[in-house]
C-alpha positions as CSV (number, residue, x, y, z in Angstrom):
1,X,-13.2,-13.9,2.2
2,X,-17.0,-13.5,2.5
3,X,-18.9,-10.7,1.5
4,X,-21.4,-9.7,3.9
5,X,-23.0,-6.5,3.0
6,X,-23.0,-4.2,0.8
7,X,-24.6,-0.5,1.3
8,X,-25.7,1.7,-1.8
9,X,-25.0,5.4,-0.7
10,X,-25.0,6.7,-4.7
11,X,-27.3,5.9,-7.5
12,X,-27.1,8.5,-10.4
13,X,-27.5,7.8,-14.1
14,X,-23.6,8.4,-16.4
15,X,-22.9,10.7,-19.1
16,X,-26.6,12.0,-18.1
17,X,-28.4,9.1,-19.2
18,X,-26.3,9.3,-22.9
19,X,-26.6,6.0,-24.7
20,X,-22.9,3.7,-24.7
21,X,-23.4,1.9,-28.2
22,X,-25.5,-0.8,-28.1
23,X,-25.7,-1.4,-24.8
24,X,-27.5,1.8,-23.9
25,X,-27.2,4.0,-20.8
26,X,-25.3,3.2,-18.0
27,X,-25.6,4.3,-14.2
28,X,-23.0,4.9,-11.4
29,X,-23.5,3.4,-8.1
30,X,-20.6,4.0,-5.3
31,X,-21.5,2.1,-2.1
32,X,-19.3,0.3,0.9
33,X,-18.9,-3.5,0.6
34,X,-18.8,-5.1,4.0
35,X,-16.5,-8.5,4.6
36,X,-15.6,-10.8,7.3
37,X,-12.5,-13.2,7.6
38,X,-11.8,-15.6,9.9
39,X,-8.1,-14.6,10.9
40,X,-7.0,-18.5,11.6
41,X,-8.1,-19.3,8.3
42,X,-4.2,-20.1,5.8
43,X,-5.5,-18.1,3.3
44,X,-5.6,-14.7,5.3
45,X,-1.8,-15.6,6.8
46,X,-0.6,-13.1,5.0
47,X,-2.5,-10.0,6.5
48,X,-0.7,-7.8,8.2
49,X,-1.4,-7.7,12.3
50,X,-4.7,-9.9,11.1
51,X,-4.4,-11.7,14.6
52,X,-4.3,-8.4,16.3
53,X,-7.8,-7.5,14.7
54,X,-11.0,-6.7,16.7
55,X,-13.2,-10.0,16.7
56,X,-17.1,-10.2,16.2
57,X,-19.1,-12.4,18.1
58,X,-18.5,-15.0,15.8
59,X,-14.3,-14.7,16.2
60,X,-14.3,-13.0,12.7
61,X,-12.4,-9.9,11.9
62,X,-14.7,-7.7,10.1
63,X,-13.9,-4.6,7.4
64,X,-14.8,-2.8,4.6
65,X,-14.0,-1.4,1.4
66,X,-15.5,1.2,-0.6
67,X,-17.0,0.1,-4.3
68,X,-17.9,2.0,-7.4
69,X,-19.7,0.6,-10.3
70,X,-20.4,1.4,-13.8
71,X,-23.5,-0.9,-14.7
72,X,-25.8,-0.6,-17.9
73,X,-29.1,0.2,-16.5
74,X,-30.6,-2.9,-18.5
75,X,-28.3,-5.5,-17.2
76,X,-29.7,-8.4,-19.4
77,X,-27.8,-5.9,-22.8
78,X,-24.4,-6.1,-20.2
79,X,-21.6,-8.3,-21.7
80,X,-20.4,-10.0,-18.4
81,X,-17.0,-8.7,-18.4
82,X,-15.8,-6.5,-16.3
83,X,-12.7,-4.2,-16.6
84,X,-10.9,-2.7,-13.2
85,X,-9.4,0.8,-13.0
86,X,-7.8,1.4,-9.4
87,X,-8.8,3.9,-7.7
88,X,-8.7,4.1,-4.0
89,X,-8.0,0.0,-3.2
90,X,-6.1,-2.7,-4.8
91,X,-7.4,-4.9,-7.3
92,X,-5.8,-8.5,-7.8
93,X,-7.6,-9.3,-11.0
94,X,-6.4,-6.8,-13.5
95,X,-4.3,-5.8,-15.9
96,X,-1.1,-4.6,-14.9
97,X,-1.9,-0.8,-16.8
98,X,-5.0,-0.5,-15.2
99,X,-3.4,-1.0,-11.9
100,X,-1.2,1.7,-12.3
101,X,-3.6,4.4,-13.7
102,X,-4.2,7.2,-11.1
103,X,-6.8,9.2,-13.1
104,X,-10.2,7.6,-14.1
105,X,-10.9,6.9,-17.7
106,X,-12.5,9.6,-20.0
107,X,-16.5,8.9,-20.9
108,X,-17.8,8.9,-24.1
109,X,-21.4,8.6,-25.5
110,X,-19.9,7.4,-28.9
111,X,-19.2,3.7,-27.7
112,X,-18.7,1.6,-24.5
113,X,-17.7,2.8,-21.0
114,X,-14.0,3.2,-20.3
């Protein structure tokens, strides 16, 4: 699956701009990720109706998905992990609990994000 876009429609500092430890502040920024799949291709087999799908010009089927982000606004202090919380869309590389939470974490200024 290939990303192909991706559109920034929020930028807003979290918590007000309230340090998280020692990574510092962190910002928000909610924005639409845009893919396109070729529909032949084995690996999207499993896609419901996928053939059925509206081509581009290039015989692709295109879509996309709506993306929010908790980022340190110094990304060099970031760890490089990432934790998932679902939210509107499924997420194949989480943990099982934090597929099945409905309700977004709390935030706290007294250590990391979520």
């Amino acid at each position: 699956m290939a990303v192909t876009g991706f559109e920034i429609t929020l930028r807003r500092p979290l918590a007000g701009g309230a340090p998280f430890g020692d990574v510092g502040p962190y910002e928000e920024l909610k924005g639409r990720l845009r893919y396109a799949i070729d529909p032949s291709h084995a690996a999207n087999r499993g896609v419901t109706d996928v053939a059925l799908a509206p081509r581009n010009a290039a015989g692709l089927v295109e879509f996309s998905a709506d993306l929010s982000l908790l980022v340190p606004v110094d990304r060099a202090r970031a760890s490089g992990r990432a934790r998932c919380r679902r939210r509107r869309t499924s997420l194949t590389s989480c943990s099982p609990t934090a597929l099945t939470t409905r309700t977004p974490p709390p935030i706290s200024t007294s250590g990391t994000p979520c």
